[in-house]
N, C-alpha and C positions, 0 to 999 in steps of 0.2 A: 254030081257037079263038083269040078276042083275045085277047090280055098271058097266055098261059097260063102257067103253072107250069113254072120249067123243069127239065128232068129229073133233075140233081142234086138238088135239094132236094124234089123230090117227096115223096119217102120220109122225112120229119120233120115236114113239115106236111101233105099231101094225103090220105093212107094212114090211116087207123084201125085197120085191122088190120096192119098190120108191126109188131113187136116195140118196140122202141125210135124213140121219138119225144123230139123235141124241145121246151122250152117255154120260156116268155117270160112271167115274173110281168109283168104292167103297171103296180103303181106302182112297184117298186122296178127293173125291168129286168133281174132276177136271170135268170139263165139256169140250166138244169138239165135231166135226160134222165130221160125215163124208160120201162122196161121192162114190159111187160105180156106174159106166157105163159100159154098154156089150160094146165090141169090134165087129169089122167086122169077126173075126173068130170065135166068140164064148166065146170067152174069156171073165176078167174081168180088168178094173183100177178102183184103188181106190184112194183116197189123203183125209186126212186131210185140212179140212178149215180153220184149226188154224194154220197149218204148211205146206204151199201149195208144199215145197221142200220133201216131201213124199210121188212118187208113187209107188204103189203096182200094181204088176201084177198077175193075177192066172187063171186058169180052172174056178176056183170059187168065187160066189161072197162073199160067208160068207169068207171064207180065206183069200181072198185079202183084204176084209175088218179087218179082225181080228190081219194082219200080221201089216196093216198099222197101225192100234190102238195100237199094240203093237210098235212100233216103235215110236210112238208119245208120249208113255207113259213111255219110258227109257229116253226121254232127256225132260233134267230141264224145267221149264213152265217160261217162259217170265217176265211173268205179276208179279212172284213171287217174283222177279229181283225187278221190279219199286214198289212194294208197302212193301216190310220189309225196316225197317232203315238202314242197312247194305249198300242198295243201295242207298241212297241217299246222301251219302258222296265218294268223289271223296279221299278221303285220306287212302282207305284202299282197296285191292285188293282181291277179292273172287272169285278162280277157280272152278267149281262146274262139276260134272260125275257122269253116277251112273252107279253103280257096281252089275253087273249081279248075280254073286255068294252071294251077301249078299241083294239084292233084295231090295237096300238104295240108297241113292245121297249122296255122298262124298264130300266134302269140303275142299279146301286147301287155306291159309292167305298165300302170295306172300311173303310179308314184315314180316312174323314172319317165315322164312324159311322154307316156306309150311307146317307147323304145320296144322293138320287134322282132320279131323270130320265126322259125319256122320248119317243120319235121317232117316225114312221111306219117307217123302214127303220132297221136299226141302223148305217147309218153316219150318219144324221141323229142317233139316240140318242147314239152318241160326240159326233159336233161338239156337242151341245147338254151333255154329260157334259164335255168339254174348256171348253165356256163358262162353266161351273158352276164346274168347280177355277179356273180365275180370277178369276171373282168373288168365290167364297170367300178366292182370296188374298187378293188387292187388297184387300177388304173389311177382312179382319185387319189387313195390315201399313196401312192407314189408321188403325184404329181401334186403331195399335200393341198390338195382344192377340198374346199367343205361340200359333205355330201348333204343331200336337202333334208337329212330323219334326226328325228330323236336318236339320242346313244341307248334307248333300251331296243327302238326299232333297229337300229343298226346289229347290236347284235342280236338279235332275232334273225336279222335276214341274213347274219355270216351264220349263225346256227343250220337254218333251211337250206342254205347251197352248199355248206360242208368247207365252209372259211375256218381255222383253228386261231 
């Protein structure tokens, strides 16, 4: 067989029916796993290993896998939380949803009176959330208007969006 599959990796892409397969969102590149087992009736469960609080039930196992994937793939990714800047400062509050009709993750600043945003992946939602608190600085301290923080919060939050 040309370029076939090789034997390692068979078993996450080739395979439909083994348990545990691997996926690959394509616009975001999100990787994730997911499990599918028959039931005693015929049936199928499936869950997320990244997100173990998502079972799916179905007749089938492509469905139940598909429902689950898609259910792991509407709410925000974790990891995306602990590695942009946004998160690593305790001096600024980022509510994060995504919104089915616009097929995005939305963004809302707590302390700038839910002021909003919003990305195809949520780490675009952040960068475009981190663009936002600087424009809204910059914007204030131009139009010298007093911004609602503390001056240690304020420079915290010129620190986390990359104000100098």
């Amino acid at each position: 067989m040309k370029n076939s599959v090789p034997q390692h990796t068979r078993h996450a892409f080739g395979c439909p029916d083994l348990p545990l397969k691997t996926k690959i969102e394509r616009k975001t590149a999100r990787r994730f796993q997911i499990v599918s087992l028959p039931q005693k009736d015929g049936s199928y469960v499936a869950s997320v290993v990244e997100a173990p609080q998502i079972v799916v039930y179905n007749r089938s196992r492509r469905v139940a896998e598909d429902k689950a994937a898609q259910e792991f793939l509407e709410n925000p990714d974790l990891q995306t939380y602990t590695r942009h800047p946004l998160s690593t400062t305790k001096a600024v509050t980022i509510d994060m949803e995504y919104d089915e009709d616009r097929e995005s993750f939305v963004t809302y600043v707590r302390e700038l009176h839910g002021i909003s945003t919003f990305g195809e992946t949520e780490s675009m939602a952040l960068d475009k959330t981190a663009e936002m608190i600087r424009g809204y600085i910059r914007s204030m301290e131009a139009n010298r208007k007093k911004i609602p923080l503390t001056l240690p919060k304020l420079v915290e939050w010129k620190r986390a969006v990359g104000i100098h």
